[in-house]
C-alpha positions as CSV (number, residue, x, y, z in Angstrom):
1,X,29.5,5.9,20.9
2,X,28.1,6.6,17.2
3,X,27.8,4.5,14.4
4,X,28.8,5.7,11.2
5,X,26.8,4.5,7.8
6,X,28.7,1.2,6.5
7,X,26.8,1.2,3.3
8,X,24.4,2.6,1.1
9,X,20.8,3.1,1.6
10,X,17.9,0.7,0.5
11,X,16.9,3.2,-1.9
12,X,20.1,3.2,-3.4
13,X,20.2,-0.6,-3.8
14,X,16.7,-0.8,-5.6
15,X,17.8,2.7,-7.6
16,X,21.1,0.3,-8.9
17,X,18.5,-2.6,-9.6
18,X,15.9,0.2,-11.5
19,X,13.5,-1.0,-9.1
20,X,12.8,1.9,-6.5
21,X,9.5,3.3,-8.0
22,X,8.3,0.0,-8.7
23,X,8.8,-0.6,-4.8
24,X,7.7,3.0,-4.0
25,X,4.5,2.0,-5.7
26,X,4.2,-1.3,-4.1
27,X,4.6,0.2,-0.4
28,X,1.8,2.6,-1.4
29,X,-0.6,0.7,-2.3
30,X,0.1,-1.8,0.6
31,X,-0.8,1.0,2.9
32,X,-3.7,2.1,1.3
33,X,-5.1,-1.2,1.7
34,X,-4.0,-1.5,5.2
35,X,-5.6,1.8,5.8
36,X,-9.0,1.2,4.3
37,X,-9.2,-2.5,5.8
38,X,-8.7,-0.7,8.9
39,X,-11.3,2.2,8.8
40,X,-13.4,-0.5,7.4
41,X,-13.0,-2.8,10.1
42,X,-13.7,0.4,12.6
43,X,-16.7,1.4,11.2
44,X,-18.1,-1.9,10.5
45,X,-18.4,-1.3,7.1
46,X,-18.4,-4.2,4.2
47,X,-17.3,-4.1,0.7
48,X,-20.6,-3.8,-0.2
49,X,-21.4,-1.0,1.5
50,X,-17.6,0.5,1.0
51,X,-18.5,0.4,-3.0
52,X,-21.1,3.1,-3.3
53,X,-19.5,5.6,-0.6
54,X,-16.6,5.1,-2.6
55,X,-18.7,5.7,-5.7
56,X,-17.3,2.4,-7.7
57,X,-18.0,-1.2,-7.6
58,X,-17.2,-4.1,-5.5
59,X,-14.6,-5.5,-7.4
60,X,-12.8,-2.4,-7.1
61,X,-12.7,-2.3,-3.8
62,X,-11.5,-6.0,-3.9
63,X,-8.8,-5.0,-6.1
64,X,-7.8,-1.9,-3.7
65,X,-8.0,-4.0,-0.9
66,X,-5.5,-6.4,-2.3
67,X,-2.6,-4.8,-3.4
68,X,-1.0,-7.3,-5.5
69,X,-3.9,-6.9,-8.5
């Protein structure tokens, strides 16, 4: 037995609300941080050492690493 689609999409609910790329940026940047905590936690690396390979500072890599900034 199928189910049909009862309603819209998520995207449609946050396109009514004029919030979808705000949201599209958010989930972005959350899994950018996810990812680079990740490889960072693989490799052993610290945000020290994460600053120069990324060629930037260590507060930028704080604020990548939280995605909220």
């Amino acid at each position: 037995m199928s189910q049909e689609n009862k309603g819209s999409s998520i995207d449609d609910l946050l396109k009514e609300e004029g919030i979808l790329e705000e949201a599209q940026a958010q989930a972005v940047k959350e899994v950018v941080a996810w990812q680079l905590a990740e490889a960072m936690k693989t490799r052993k690396i610290s945000k020290n050492k994460m600053a120069p390979l990324l060629k930037t500072s260590r507060s930028q890599v704080d604020r990548l690493l939280d995605p909220k900034k």
